[in-house]
N, C-alpha and C positions, 0 to 999 in steps of 0.2 A: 659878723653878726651872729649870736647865738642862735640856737636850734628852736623851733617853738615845740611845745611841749608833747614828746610822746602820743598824750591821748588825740591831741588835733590832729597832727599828723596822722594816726592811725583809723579815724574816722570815715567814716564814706557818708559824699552828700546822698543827699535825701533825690533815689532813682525817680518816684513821682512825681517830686518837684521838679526834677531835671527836665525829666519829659515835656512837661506843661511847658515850662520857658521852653523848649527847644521846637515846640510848636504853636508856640505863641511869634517867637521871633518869624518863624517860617510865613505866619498868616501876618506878621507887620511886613513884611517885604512884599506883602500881594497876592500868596498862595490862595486860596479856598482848603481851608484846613477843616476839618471836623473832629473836634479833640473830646476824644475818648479817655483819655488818661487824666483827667482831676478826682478827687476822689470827695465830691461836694456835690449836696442836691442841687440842680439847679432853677431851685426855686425861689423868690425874694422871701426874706423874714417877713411874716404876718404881720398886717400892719397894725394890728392892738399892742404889738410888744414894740414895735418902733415908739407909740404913742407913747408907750409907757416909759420908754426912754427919755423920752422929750419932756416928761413930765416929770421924772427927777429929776434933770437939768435946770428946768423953771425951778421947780419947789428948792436950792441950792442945795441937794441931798449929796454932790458926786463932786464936789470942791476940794476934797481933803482926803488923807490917809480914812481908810476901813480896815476892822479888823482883818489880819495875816489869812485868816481859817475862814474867813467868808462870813457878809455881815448876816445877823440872827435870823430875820426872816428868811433869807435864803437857804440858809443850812434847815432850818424847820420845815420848811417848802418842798427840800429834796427829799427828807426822812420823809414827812406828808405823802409825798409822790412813790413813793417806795412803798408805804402801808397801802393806801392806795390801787394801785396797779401790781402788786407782788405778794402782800400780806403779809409781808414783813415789818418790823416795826425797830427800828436802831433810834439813839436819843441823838440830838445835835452835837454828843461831842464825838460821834461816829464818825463825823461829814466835815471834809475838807474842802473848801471850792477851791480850783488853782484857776491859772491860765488857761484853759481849753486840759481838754482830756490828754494831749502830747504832754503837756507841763508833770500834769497830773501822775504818769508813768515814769515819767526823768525821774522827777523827787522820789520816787516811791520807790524806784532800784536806786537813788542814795541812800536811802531807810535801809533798805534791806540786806544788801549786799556788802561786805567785806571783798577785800583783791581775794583771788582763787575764788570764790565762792560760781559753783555751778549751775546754770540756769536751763531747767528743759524747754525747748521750744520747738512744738509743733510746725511740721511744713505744711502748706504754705504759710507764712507768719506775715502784718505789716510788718513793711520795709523799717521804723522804727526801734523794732523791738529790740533786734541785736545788738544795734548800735548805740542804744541807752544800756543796755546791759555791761559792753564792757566799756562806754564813758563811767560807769561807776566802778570797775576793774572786778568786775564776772564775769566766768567763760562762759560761752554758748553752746550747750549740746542742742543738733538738731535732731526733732525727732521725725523721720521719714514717716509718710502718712500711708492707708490704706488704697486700696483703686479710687473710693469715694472721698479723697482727700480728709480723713479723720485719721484722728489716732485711737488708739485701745489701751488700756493698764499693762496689757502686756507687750506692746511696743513699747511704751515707757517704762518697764524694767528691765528691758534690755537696755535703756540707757543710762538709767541712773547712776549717781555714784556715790561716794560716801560725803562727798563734797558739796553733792546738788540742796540747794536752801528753797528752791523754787521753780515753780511749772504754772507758765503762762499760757493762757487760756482764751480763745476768743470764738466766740457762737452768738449772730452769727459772724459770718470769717471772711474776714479781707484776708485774700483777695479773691474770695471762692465766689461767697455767698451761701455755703457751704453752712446748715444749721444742725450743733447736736440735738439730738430727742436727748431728755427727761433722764434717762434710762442711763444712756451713754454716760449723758454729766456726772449722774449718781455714782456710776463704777469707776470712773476718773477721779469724781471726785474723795472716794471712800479708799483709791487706791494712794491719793495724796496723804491725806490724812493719816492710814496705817504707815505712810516714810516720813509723817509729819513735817510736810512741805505746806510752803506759804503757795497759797493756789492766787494767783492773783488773773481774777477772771474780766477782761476787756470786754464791757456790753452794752459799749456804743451805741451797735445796732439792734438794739433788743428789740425797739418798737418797731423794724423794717424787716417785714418779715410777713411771707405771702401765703398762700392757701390752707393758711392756720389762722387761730387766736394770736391777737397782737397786746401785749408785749410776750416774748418768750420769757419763757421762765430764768428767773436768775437763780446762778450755784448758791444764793441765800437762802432759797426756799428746799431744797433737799434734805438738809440734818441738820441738827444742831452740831453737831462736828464737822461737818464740813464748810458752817456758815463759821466757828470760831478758826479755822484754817483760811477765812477767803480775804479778799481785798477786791472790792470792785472799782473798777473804774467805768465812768460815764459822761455825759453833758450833755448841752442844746445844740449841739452844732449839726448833727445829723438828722435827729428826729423831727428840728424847728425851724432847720433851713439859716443855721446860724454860727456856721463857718468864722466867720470874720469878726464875730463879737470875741471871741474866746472865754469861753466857761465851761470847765470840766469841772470835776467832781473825784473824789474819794471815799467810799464807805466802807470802812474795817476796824478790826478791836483797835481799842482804846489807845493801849500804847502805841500802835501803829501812826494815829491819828496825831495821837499827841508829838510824838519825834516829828512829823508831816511837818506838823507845826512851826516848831523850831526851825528846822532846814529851809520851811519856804521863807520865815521872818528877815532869812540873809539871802534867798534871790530872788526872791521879787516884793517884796513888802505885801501888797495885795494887787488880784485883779484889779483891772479899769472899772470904779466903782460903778458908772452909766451901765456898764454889759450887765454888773449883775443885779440891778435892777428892771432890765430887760428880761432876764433868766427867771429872774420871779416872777414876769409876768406869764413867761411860758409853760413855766408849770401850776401857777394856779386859774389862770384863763382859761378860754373855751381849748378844748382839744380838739375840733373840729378839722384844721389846717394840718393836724396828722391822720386824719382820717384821709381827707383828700390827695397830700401827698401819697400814703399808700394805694390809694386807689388806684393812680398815676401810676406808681411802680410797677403794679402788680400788670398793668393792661402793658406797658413796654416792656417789662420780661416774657409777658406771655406773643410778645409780636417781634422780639427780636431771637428767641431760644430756637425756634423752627429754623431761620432764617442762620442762626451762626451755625449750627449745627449740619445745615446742608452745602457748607465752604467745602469746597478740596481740602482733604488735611486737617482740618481742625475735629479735634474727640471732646466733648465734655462727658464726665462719665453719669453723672445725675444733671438733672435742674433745677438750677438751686433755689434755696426758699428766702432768702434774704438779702439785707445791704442793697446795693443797687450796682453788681459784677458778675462777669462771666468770667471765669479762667480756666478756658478753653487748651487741651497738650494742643500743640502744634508742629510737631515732632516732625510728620508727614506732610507739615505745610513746609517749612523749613527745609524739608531733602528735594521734593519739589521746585521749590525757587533757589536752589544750591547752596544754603544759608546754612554756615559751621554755628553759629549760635543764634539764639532769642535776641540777642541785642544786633544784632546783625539784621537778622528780619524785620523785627520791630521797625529801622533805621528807613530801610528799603519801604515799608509799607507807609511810612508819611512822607518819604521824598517821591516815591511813585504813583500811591492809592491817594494820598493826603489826608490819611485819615493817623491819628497819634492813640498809640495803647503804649501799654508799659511792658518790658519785657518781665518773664518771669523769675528771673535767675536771680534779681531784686529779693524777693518774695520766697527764696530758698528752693524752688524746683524750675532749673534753668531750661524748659523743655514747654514753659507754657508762657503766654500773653493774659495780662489783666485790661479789660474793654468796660467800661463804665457807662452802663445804660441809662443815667443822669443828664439826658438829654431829650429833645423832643420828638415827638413821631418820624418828621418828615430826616430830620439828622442821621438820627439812625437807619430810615429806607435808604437813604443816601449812602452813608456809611456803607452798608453791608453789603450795597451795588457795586462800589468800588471796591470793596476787597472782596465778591464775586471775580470782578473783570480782573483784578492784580492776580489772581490766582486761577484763576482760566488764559493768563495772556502767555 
């Protein structure tokens, strides 16, 4: 039987995903699991955009093929949203709807990248990023972070090279929660710009984001040279509790948009036409259900950050201001419980504590666990008692 090809072979599943099944199975055979490793609010979608789903359904709006690039109200809706909350203003032929924000990335390192072409990427990075980079045949340079998990223009000109085409970008940052200031962006992003690197900035989690003004600022609003260098990527999946509809988003210059275009027309024709009349209702309905969900956020970061940080072994070096993750070194938990790696500990702490995090070596720094505060009060008191007692025992 022939080989299947190269790039499948050489891919690695999705560590997140593993996790969840690998503690989903555990709690189908009877355990008491408390899984911390999804990376999904766990909140039900607002039932005005359920509604409004229902209601293209009736009206026979979602029967048939829609345009490739996302149908017109939508793409106006997301520009809308962007003037709106950022002060930014791009035309509809900026904005690409794909599949969910994942989709959204894949295409966008097929646009970008040629084989060899170099891609910087900050640690900790989503588990994603690397493995869409070389599915589109780009190498990955990592770029090691500071104590506070960021990077600086001048860690990344120690990496660059004459190859590199791009530097991916996410604030705030899976798997930290880790958010740049203003400042930082500006100097990254002005340091892109003078190696004239495509900045393609991931800001999923712009609107999750705690003891500041919500939404954080996007790498759009800093220059006009550095908003013609960017590519953003976004969607309703995080901000709207809307995981499972899939509707992400692309906003960047033209010919960007335009190639988008093309590339998505051959893999996937269009989104599930129902999501993205869902998406439209999320962005131009009430905003209310993200105020709430941050509210939510903001009171279980401030009730579980005390608590992870008083573990044997576990260091966060800041508290982070967004997303909804701790990614806590565990260095000194790990020599502790006699664990040679993250993926070891990890393993140990849901067949003993029954509590599921993700290792960090996923995520580019093999020395820490990512814990998803995306769960309820009482989950997490629970949680954090068990891997108290797993780590005192």
């Amino acid at each position: 039987m022939k080989q299947l090809a190269q790039r499948a072979r050489a891919v690695q599943p999705s560590a997140t995903l593993q996790a969840s099944q690998r503690a989903k199975a555990l709690a189908a055979s009877g355990v008491d699991v408390i899984n911390l490793g999804v990376g999904q609010p766990d909140f039900q979608t607002p039932a005005p955009i359920k509604a409004a789903a229902n209601q293209a359904i009736q009206a026979d709006k979602v029967d048939g093929y829609t345009a490739t690039t996302g149908i017109a109200p939508l793409r106006q809706a997301v520009a809308d949203h962007l003037q709106a909350t950022q002060n930014v203003m791009v035309t509809t032929d900026q904005v690409v709807v794909t599949t969910g924000a994942k989709m959204a990335l894949y295409a966008l390192f097929q646009v970008l990248l040629d084989p060899g072409d170099d891609v910087l990427l900050p640690s900790p990075y989503w588990v994603s990023y690397a493995e869409q980079v070389r599915l589109a045949g780009g190498n990955v340079l990592e770029v090691a972070p500071t104590a506070d998990l960021k990077v600086t223009p001048e860690q990344l000109a120690g990496a660059v090279t004459a190859n590199t085409k791009a530097l991916v970008l996410n604030s705030p940052q899976n798997p930290s929660g880790v958010v740049y200031t203003p400042a930082e962006l500006k100097a990254i992003g002005d340091w892109a710009v003078a190696h004239d690197l495509w900045i393609v900035s991931d800001e999923i989690y712009g609107d999750l984001v705690y003891d500041r003004p919500a939404p954080e600022p996007s790498m759009l609003t800093l220059s006009d040279a550095i908003t013609d260098h960017t590519i953003v990527i976004n969607g309703v999946s995080k901000t709207y509790a809307m995981t499972g509809w899939r509707i992400g988003w692309v906003i960047g210059p033209k010919v960007v948009t335009a190639a988008l275009g093309k590339v998505l027309s051959h893999m996937t024709g269009n989104p599930a036409a129902v999501s993205r009349y869902a998406a439209l209702n999320a962005l131009t309905g009430d905003q209310q259900s993200v105020a709430t969900m941050n509210a939510s956020f903001q009171e279980r970061l401030d009730l579980i950050y005390p608590l992870l940080t008083a573990l044997p072994g576990f260091k966060l070096a800041t508290k982070p201001a967004g997303a909804f993750y701790l990614f806590p070194d565990v260095s000194a938990a790990m020599t502790k419980k006699h664990c040679a790696t993250a993926s070891e500990f990890v393993g140990r702490v849901l067949d003993e504590a029954h509590v599921a995090v993700v290792s960090g070596e996923a995520f580019g720094l093999p020395h820490h666990i990512r814990l998803s505060y995306a769960a309820d009060r009482d989950q997490l008191l629970t949680a954090m008692a068990r891997l108290k007692t797993f780590m005192e025992a």
